[in-house]
N, C-alpha and C positions, 0 to 999 in steps of 0.2 A: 408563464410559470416562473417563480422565483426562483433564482441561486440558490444553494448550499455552500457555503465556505463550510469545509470542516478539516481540522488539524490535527494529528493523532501522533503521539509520541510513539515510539515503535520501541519491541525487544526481540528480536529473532535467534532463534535457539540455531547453532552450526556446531558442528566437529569442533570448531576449536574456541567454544564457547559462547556466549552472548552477546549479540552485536546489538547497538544501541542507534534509534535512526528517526525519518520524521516524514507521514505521510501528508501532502496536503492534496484532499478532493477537493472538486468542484459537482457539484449535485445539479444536473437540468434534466427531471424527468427521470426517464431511464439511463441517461447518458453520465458518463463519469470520466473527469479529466482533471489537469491539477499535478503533482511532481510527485518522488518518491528519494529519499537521501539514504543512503546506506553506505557503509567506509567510507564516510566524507564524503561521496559522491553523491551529486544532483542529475537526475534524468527524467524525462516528461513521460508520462505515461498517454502511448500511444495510439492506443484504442481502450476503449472501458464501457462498462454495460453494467446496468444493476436491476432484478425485478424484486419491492420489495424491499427486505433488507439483506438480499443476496446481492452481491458484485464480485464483476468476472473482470481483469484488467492485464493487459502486459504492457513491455517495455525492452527497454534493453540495459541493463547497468555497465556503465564504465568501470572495467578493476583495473587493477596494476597490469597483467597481463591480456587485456584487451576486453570486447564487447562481449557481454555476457545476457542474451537474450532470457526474458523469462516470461511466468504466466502467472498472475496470483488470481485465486478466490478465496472470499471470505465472508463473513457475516456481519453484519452493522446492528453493534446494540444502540441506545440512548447516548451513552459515554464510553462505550468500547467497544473493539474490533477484533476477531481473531479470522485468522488467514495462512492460507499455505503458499508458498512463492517454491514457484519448480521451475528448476532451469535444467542445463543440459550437466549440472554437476551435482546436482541430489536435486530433494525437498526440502525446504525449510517451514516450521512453525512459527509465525510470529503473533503477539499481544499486543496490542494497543491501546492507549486509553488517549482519551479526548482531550485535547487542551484547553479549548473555552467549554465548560460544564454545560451540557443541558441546553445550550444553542439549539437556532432550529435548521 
């Protein structure tokens, strides 16, 4: 079964506005792996699953004041992604749209 590179420019809505960030998956099968960048920070996404075009993934982000685990789901369009990311300090909504269009 072949790879999926796919790359999603992120917007996540928070308390103190719009944070701007950059998913990269890896697509084998049902499995989902690849990084996630948020306040400048790069972190690997730890475990990941997808049935479909549902995926379920966590991690853990590095902030200023220390490791901040989390859990995202979300949905895979064509060329966009929408997804919730919860951690131990809210939910977040975030949007995404695809960087190379229409890739497979």
């Amino acid at each position: 079964m072949k790879n999926q590179n796919r790359t999603y420019v992120l917007e996540m809505e928070t308390p103190l506005g719009k944070r701007r960030g950059v998913l990269n998956l890896i697509l084998l099968g049902d499995s989902v792996s690849g990084d996630l960048t948020l306040f400048t920070r790069t972190a690997p996404i730890l475990e990941g699953h997808r049935i479909g075009d549902s995926l379920a993934f966590q991690g853990e982000m590095k902030t200023l004041v220390g490791a901040l685990p989390y859990q995202a789901n979300g949905t895979l369009g064509e060329d966009t992604l929408e997804m919730e990311i919860y951690t131990a300090r809210g939910h977040y909504p975030v949007r995404g749209t695809r960087r190379e269009k229409g890739g497979a």
